[in-house]
N, C-alpha and C positions, 0 to 999 in steps of 0.2 A: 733311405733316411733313417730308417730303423738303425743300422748299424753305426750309420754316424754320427746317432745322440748315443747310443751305447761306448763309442771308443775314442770320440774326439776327446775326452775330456781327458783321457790316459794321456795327452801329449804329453805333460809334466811326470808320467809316472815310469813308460817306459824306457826312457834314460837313464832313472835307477835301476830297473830289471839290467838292463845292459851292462851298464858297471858292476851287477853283485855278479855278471855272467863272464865279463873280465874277470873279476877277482878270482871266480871259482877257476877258470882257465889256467892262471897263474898261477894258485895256489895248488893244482895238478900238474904243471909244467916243473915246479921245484919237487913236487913229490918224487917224480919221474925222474931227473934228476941224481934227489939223491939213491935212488937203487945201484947207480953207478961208482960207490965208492963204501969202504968195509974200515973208514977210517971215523970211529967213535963222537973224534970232536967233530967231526964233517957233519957226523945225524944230529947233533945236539945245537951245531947252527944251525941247519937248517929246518930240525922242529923248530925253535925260537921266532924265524923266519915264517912260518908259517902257523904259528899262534899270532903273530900278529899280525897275518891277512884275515885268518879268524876273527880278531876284536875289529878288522873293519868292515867286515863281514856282519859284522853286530850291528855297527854306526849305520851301517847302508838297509838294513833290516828295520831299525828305529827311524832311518827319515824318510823310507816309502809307508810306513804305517799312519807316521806325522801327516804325509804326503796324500795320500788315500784319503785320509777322512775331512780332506778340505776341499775336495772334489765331490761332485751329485755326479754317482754311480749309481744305478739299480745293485740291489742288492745279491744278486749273483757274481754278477760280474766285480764287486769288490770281496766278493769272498774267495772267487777264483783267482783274482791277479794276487791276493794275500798270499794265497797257498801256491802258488810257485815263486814267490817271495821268502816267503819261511822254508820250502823246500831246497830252492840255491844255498839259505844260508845251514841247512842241515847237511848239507854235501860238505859244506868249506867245515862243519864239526867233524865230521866224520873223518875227511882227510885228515887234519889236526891231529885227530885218534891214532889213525892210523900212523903218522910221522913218531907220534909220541911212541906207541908202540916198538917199532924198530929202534928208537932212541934207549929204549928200557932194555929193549929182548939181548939186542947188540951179536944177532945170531953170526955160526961162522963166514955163514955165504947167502947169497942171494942167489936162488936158483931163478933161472932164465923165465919157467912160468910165471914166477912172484913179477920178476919187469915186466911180462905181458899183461898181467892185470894191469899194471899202473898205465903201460901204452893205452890199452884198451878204457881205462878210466877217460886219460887225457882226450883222446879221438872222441869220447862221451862228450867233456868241457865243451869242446869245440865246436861238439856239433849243437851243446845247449846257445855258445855265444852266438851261433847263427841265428838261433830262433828269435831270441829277445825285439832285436828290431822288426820282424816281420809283423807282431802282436800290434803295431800302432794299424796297421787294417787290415784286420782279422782275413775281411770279408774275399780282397783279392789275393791277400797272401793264403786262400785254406791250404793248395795243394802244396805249396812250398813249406809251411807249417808241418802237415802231413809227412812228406821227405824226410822232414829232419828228425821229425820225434820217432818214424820207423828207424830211422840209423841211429837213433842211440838206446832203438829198441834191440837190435840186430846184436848191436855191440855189447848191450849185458847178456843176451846171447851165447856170444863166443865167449865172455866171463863166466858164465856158469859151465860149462864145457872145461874152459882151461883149470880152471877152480879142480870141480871133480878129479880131472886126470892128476893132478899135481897130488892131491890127497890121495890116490891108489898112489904113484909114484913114492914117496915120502914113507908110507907107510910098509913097500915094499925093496927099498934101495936103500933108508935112513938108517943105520945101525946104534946111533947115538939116540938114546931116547927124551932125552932133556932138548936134544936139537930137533928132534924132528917135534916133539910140542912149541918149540919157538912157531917152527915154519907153519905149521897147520894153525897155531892162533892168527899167527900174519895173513897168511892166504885169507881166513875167514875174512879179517878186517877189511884185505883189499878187495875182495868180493864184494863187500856189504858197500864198501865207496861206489862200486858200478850199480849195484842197486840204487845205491840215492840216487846218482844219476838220469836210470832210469825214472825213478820217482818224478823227476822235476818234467822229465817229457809228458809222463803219463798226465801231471797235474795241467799240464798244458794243451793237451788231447782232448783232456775235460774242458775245459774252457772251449775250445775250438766246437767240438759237439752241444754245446749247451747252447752255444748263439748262432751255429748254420742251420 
């Protein structure tokens, strides 16, 4: 009973977790995307395109917080669902960033490790959209929980790894030095996109640990 005055009340709340986890999904699915094309006006639709999953990113951030405080939460657990709340919509800033950056840098080439950050971003998305639904009960979803938030622990994982190599790479193959600081800002960014990532698992880990 303990867990069911703790989460029944979230019925109304995890459905917006699940839509900012679509939107973040999506809005790394067009990231991804665009690494497939070296054509100026292609990155500057599709930043545009994803500033404005961003600004819904906002809205869905504003009507879970609306959402939250007309529910009796104990106070943990409305602080925890907040913070992977603001965490999803930190991911969809950061991709934004990131879009926006390729949009400015307009480097000559995408090298292959740059796409595998954003694969490995997307595989992140994916595995956060899994989670969202499981949170409506905690209590029999732990190990399923658990699965997921290791797999998008794994997956900033193999981002830090690809990250590194691409920066010795760059550093030692790049002979253009204006190009090779394009790339090395970029890598940083799309690194830091699988960090958030990871962020929203970990914010979720928390949650899981605080009420098993």
């Amino acid at each position: 009973m303990k867990f069911w005055r703790l989460f029944h009340p979230t019925q109304d709340l995890i459905p917006i977790l699940e839509r900012q986890s679509a939107l973040l999904c999506k809005s790394a699915s067009q990231f991804c995307e665009m690494q497939n094309s070296l054509d100026p006006e292609t990155w500057k639709s599709c930043f545009k395109e994803m500033r404005n999953l961003e600004h819904q990113g906002d809205a869905l951030l504003t009507e879970f917080r609306e959402q939250i405080a007309r529910v009796a939460l104990g106070p943990g657990v409305r602080r925890e669902l907040t913070t992977i709340s603001m965490a999803m919509d930190d991911c969809l800033d950061v991709l934004k960033d990131c879009s926006n950056a390729l949009n400015i840098y307009k480097p000559a080439k995408i090298d292959e490790q740059l796409k595998e950050l954003t694969r490995i971003n997307l595989d992140e998305t994916k595995a956060i959209r899994q989670l969202m639904p499981l949170l409506a009960d905690i209590k029999k979803n732990a190990t399923a929980i658990t699965l997921q938030a290791d797999r998008v622990t794994e997956l900033e994982h193999d981002a830090d790894e690809t990250y590194e190599n691409y920066v010795g790479y760059i550093f030692s193959q790049e002979p253009d030095m204006r190009e090779m600081t394009k790339y090395k800002n970029l890598a940083e960014l799309y690194e830091k996109a699988t960090d958030s990532g990871k962020h929203v698992a970990d914010c979720v880990r928390i949650l899981l640990m605080r009420f098993m």
